[in-house]
C-alpha positions as CSV (number, residue, x, y, z in Angstrom):
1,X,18.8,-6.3,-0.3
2,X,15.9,-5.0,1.7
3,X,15.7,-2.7,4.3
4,X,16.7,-3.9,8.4
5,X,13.6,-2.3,10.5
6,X,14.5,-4.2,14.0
7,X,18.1,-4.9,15.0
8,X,18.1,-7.3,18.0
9,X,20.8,-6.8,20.2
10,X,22.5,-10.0,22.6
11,X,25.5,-8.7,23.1
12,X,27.6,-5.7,24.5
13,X,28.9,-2.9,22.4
14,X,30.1,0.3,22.9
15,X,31.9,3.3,20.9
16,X,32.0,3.3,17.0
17,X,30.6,-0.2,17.0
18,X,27.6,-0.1,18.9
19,X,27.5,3.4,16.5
20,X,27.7,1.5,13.3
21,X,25.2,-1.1,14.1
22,X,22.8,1.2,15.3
23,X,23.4,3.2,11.6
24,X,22.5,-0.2,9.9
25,X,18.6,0.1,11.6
26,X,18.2,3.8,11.5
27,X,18.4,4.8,8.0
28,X,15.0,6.2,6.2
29,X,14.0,4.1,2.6
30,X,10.2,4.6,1.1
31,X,8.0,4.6,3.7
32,X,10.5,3.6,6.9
33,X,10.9,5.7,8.7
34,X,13.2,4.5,11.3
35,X,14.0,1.3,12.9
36,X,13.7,-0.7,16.0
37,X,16.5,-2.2,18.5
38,X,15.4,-4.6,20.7
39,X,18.0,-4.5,23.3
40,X,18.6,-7.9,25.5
41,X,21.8,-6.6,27.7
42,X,21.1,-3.7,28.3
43,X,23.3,-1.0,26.1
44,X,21.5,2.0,26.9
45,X,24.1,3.7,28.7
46,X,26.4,2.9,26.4
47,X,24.5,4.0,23.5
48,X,23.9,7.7,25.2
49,X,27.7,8.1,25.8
50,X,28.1,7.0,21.9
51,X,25.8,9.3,20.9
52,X,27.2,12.1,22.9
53,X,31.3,10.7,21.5
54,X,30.1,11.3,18.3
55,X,27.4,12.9,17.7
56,X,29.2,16.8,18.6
57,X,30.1,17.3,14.4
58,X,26.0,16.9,13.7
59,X,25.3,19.1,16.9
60,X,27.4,22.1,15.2
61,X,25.7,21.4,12.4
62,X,22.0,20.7,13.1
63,X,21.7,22.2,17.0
64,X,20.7,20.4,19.9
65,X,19.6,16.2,18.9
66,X,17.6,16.3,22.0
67,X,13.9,14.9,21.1
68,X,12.2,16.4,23.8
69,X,13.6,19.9,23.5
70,X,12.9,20.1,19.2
71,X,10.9,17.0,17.7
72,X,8.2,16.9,20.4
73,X,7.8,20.9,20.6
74,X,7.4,20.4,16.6
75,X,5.2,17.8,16.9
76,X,2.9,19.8,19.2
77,X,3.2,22.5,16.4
78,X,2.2,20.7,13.4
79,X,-0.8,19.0,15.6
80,X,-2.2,22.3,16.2
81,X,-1.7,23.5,12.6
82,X,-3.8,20.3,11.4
83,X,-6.5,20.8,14.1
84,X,-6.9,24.7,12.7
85,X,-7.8,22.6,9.5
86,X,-10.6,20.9,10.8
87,X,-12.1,24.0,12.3
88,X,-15.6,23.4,11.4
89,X,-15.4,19.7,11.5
90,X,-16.2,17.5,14.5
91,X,-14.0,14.5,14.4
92,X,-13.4,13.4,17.7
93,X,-16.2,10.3,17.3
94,X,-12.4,9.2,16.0
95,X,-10.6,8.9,19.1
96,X,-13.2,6.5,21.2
97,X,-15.5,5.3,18.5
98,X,-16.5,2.1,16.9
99,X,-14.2,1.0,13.6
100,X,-17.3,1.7,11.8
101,X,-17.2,5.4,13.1
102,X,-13.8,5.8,13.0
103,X,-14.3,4.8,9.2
104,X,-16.4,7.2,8.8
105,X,-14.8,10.1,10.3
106,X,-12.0,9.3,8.1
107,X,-13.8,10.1,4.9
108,X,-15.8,12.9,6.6
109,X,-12.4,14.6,7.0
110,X,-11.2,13.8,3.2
111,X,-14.4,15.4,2.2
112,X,-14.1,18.4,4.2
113,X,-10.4,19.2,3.3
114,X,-11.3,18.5,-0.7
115,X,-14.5,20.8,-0.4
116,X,-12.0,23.6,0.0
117,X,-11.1,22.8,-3.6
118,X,-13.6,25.7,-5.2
119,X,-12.5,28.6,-3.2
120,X,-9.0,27.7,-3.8
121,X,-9.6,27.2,-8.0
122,X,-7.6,30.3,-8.6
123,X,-4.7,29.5,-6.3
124,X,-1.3,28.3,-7.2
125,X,-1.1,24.5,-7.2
126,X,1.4,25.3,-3.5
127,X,-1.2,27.6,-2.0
128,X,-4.1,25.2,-2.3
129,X,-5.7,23.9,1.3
130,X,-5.6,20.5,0.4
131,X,-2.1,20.4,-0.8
132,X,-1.1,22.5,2.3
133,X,-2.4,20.3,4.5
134,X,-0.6,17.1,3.2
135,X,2.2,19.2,3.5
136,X,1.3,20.2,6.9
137,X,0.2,16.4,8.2
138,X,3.1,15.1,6.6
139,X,5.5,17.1,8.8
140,X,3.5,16.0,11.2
141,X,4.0,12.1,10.9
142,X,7.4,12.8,10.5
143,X,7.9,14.7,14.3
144,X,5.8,11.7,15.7
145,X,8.7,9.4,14.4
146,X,10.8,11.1,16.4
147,X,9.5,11.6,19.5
148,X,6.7,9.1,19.8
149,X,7.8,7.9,23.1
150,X,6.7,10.9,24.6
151,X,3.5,11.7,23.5
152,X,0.0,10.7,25.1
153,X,-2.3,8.6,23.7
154,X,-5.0,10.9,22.7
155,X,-2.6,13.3,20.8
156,X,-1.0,10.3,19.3
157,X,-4.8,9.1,18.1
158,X,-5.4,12.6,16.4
159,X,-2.6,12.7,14.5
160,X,-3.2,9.1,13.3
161,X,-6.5,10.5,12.4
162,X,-5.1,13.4,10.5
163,X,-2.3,11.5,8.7
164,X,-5.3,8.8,7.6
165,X,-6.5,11.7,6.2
166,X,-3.4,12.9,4.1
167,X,-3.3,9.5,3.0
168,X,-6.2,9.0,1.4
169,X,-6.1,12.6,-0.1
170,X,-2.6,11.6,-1.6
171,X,-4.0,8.6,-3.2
172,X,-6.8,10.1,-4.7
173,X,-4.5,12.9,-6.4
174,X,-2.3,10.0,-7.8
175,X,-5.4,9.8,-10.5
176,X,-3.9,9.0,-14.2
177,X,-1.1,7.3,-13.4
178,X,-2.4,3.6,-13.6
179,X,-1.6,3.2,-10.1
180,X,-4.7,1.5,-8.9
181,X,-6.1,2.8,-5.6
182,X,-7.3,-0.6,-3.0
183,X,-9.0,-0.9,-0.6
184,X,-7.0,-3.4,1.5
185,X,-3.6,-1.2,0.9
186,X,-5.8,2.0,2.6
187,X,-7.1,0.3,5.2
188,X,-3.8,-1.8,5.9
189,X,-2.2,1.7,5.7
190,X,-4.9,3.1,8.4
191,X,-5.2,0.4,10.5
192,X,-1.0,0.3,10.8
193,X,-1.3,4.0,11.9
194,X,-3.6,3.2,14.7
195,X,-2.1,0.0,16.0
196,X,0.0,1.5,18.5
197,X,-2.6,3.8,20.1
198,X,-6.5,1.8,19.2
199,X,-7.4,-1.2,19.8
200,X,-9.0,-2.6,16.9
201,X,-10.8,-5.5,15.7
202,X,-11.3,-6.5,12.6
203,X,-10.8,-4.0,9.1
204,X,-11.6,-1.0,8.9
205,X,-13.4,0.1,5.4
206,X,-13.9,3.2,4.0
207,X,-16.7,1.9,2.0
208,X,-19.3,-0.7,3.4
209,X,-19.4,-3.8,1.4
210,X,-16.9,-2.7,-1.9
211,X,-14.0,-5.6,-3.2
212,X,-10.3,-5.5,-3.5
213,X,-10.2,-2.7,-6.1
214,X,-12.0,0.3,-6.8
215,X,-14.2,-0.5,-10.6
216,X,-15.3,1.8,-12.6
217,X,-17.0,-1.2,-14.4
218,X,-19.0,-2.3,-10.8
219,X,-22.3,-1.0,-11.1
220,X,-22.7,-2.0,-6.9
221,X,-19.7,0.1,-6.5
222,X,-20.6,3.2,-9.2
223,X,-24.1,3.0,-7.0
224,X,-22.7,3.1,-3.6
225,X,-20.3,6.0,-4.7
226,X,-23.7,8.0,-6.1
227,X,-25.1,7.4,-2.4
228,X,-22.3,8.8,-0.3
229,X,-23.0,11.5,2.1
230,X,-19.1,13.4,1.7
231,X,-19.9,14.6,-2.0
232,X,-16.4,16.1,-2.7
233,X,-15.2,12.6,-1.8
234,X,-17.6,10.8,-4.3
235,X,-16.6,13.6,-7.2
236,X,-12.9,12.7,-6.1
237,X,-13.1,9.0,-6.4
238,X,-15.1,9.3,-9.6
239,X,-12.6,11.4,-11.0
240,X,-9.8,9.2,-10.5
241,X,-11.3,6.3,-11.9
242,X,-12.2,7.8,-14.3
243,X,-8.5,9.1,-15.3
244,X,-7.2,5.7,-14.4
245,X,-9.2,4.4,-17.4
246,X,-8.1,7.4,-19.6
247,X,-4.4,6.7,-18.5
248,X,-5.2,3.4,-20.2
249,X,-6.2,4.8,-23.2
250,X,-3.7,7.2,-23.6
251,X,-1.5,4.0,-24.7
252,X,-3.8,2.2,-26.5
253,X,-7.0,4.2,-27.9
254,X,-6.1,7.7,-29.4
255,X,-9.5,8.4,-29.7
256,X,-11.2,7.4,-27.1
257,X,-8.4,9.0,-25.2
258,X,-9.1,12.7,-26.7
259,X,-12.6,12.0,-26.2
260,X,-12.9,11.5,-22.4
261,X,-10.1,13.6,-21.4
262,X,-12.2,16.5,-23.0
263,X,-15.2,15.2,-21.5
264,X,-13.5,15.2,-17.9
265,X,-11.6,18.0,-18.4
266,X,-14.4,20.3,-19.2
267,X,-16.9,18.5,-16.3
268,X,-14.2,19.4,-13.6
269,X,-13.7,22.7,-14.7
270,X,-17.4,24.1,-14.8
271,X,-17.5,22.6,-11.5
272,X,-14.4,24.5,-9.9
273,X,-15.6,27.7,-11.0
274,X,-18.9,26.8,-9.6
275,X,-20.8,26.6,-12.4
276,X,-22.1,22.7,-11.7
277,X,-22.6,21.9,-8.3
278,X,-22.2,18.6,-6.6
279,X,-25.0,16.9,-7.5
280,X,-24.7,17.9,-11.3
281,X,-20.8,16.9,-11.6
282,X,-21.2,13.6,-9.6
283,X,-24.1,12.6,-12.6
284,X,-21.9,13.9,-15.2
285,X,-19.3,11.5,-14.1
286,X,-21.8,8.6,-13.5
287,X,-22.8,8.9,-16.8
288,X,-19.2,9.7,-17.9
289,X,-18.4,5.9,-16.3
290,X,-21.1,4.0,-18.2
291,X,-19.6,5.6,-21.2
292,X,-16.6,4.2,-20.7
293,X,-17.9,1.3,-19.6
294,X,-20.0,0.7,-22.8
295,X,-17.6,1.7,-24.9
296,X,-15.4,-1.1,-23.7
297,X,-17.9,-3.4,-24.5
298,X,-18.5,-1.9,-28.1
299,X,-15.5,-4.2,-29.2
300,X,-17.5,-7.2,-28.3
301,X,-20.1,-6.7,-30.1
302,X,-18.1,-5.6,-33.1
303,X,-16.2,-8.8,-32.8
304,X,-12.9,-6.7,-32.3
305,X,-10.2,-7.2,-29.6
306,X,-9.5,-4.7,-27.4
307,X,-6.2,-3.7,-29.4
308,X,-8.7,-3.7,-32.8
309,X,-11.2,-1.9,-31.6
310,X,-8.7,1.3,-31.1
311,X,-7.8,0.9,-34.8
312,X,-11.5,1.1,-35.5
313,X,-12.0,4.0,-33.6
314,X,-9.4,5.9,-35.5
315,X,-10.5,4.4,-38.7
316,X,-14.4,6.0,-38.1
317,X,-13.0,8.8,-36.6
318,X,-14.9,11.3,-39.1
319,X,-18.9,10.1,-38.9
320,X,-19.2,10.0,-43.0
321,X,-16.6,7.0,-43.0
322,X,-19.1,4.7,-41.5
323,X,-21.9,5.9,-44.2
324,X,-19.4,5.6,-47.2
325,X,-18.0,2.3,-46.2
326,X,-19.9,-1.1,-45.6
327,X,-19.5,-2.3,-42.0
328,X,-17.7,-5.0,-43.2
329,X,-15.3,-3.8,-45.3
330,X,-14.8,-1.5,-42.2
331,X,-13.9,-4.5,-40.0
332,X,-12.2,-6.1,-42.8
333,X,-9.6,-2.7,-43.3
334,X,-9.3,-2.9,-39.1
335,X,-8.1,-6.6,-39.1
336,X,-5.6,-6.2,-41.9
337,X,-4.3,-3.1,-40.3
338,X,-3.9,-4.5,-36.7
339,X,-2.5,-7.9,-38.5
340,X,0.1,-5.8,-40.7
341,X,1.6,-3.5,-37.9
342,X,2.1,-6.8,-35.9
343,X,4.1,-8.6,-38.7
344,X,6.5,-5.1,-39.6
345,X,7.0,-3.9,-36.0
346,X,10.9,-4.1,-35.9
347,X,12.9,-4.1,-32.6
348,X,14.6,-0.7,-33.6
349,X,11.0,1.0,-34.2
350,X,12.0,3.5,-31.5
351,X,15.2,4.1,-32.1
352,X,15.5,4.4,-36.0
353,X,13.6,7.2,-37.9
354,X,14.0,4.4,-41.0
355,X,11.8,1.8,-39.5
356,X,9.0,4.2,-38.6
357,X,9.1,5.5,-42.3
358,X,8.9,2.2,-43.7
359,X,5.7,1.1,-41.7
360,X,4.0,4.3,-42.5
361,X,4.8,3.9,-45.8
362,X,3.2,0.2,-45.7
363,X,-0.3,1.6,-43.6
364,X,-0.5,4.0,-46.0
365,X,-0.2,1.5,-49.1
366,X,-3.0,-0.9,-47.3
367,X,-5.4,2.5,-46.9
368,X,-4.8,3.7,-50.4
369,X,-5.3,-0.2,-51.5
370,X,-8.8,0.1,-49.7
371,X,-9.5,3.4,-51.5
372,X,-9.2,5.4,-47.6
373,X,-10.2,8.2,-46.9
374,X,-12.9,9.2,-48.9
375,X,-12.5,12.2,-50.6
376,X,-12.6,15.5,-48.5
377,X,-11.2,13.9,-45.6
378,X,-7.8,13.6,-46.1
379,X,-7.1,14.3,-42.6
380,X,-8.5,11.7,-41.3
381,X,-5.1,9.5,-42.4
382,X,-3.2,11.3,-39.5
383,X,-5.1,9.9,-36.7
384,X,-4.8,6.6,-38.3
385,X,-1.3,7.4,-38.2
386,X,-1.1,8.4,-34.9
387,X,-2.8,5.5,-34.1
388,X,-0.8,3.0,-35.4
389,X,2.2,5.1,-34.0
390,X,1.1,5.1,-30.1
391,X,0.3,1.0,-30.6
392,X,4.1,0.6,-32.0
393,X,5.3,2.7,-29.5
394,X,3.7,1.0,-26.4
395,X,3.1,-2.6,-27.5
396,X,5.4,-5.1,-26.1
397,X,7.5,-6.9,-28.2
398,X,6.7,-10.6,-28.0
């Protein structure tokens, strides 16, 4: 049943009832974070004595209820602790500027939170500016719920400009997950934080001319992101596409998998303990990207499916198998691999130790069949094993 934001309200109530409607608009879920009454007859009065009838047990319990006497003097508290963030940072072109500027101000300020990210390398995860700060903003947004009614339009604009801010920031940290990061969800998200205070025509974009969806495989986008003024954003965005693909790959390409997440693993290191700089990490990860994206297209020109390909990968693991084997008995071995894990894969492959021993015992019969691995690389078996394992494990059963 979804969530009731708006309760409208045509006739009189008082007492527990009026109480218990209100409670059916009020309550937080995901991103709501309170509701509206729209009140045609007048209940107000009512509604105060309610609250005051029985309201006295949470009183006890939580102090004084009163907005104006603890959520607004919070609010005021939390704005200050955000504006010390932006010391440095000239961000008022927010509050009166064109959507264009205010675009812009917006990922000025993600890049100057996220450039704090080298001095604080050898902090705790908790002590880091950034992840302060969402704390910190968020806290922020929350007090504004509260106590919105009573706060002027300028201060209401700032923190809309500092919880854009968080947003964005928390997005970009969701990297890995497969949780793709678009461009209409952001700017829905900022333009629903600034309806009630700017007037705005028109969509605001972070980036000038992108699509629906950050690429990784847009060559227009990968461009514009090399172009961008806010450096520590561009090295953000990069990196999260980057770990979007790997996420990818961690359930369907062992190898590719290991490869890149070494590859980004190390880049982002050397450049938190300064020993890249901007410039040299963004065109590690540009090139890092065309990787990717060329090894996408490898399977193409193989004539291999996606899901083939990753067998071939772990099949030419070791460099010597491609010179001992002809390329087509290479494909040949990859196609009857791929076809015989989809003909065995039982139901109960995850739950019974049984069915896993029998299709290992059936790959292994195929590679010994085919004379695999050559000798001296015996090793190489296991990541065709593990290979075969991770597809079993996350293909869907059709």
């Amino acid at each position: 049943m979804p969530s009731l934001a708006t309760m409208y309200v045509y006739k009189p109530m008082s007492g527990h009832n009026l109480m218990q409607a209100i409670a059916r608009v009020n309550r937080v879920f995901q991103d709501k974070e309170g509701g509206l009454v729209v009140d045609y007859v007048g209940i107000a009065a009512a509604l105060k004595q309610a609250m005051n009838d029985y309201t006295t047990r949470d009183k006890k319990n939580y102090g004084d209820t009163d907005i104006s006497k603890v959520a607004y003097p919070k609010f005021l508290e939390k704005l200050s602790v955000c504006r010390d963030f932006f010391h440095g940072y000239d961000y008022w072109k927010f509050l009166s500027g064109s959507d264009l500027e205010k675009a812009k101000m917006i990922a000025g300020g993600v890049n100057f939170i996220l450039g704090k990210k080298i001095a604080d390398h050898d902090l705790p995860e908790n002590e880091r500016t950034q992840n302060i700060y969402i704390k910190e903003a968020l806290l922020l947004r929350q007090s504004l719920s509260l106590c919105g009614s009573l706060v002027d339009e300028a201060s209401r604009n700032e923190a809309s400009f500092f919880d854009a801010v968080r947003t964005v920031i928390v997005r970009l940290q969701s990297g890995g997950t497969g949780k793709k990061f678009t461009l209409p969800e952001v700017n829905e998200r900022i333009n629903e934080l600034l309806k009630h205070s700017i007037r705005s025509e028109g969509v605001m974009n972070l980036f000038s001319d992108a699509g629906t969806e950050f690429s990784l495989f847009d060559p227009k986008f990968l461009e514009e992101v090399a172009s961008m003024k806010e450096r520590n954003l561009a090295v953000e965005l990069l990196k999260k596409l980057i770990s979007e693909q790997v996420s990818i790959y961690r359930r369907t390409n062992l190898v590719k998998s290991e490869k890149f997440s070494e590859i980004i693993h190390s880049a982002m290191n050397r450049y938190l303990y300064g020993m890249l700089t901007n410039e040299e990490v963004i065109q590690e990860l540009l090139k890092l990207a065309k990787d990717i994206a060329a090894a996408n297209a490898e399977g193409e020109a193989l004539g291999l499916n996606t899901e083939e390909l990753a067998f071939y990968d772990a099949l030419t693991k070791p460099q010597a198998v491609k010179d001992f084997y002809d390329h087509e008995e290479l494909i040949a071995i990859t196609k009857e691999l791929t076809d015989l894990l989809r003909k065995n894969r039982t139901i109960d492959w995850q739950k019974k130790e049984s069915a896993r021993a029998g299709m290992r015992k059936l790959v292994k019969r195929l590679l010994k069949r085919h004379k695999y691995p050559p000798e001296g690389m015996e090793t190489a078996v296991q990541t065709v094993m593990s290979q075969c394992e991770m597809w079993a494990d996350n293909i869907t059963m059709v």
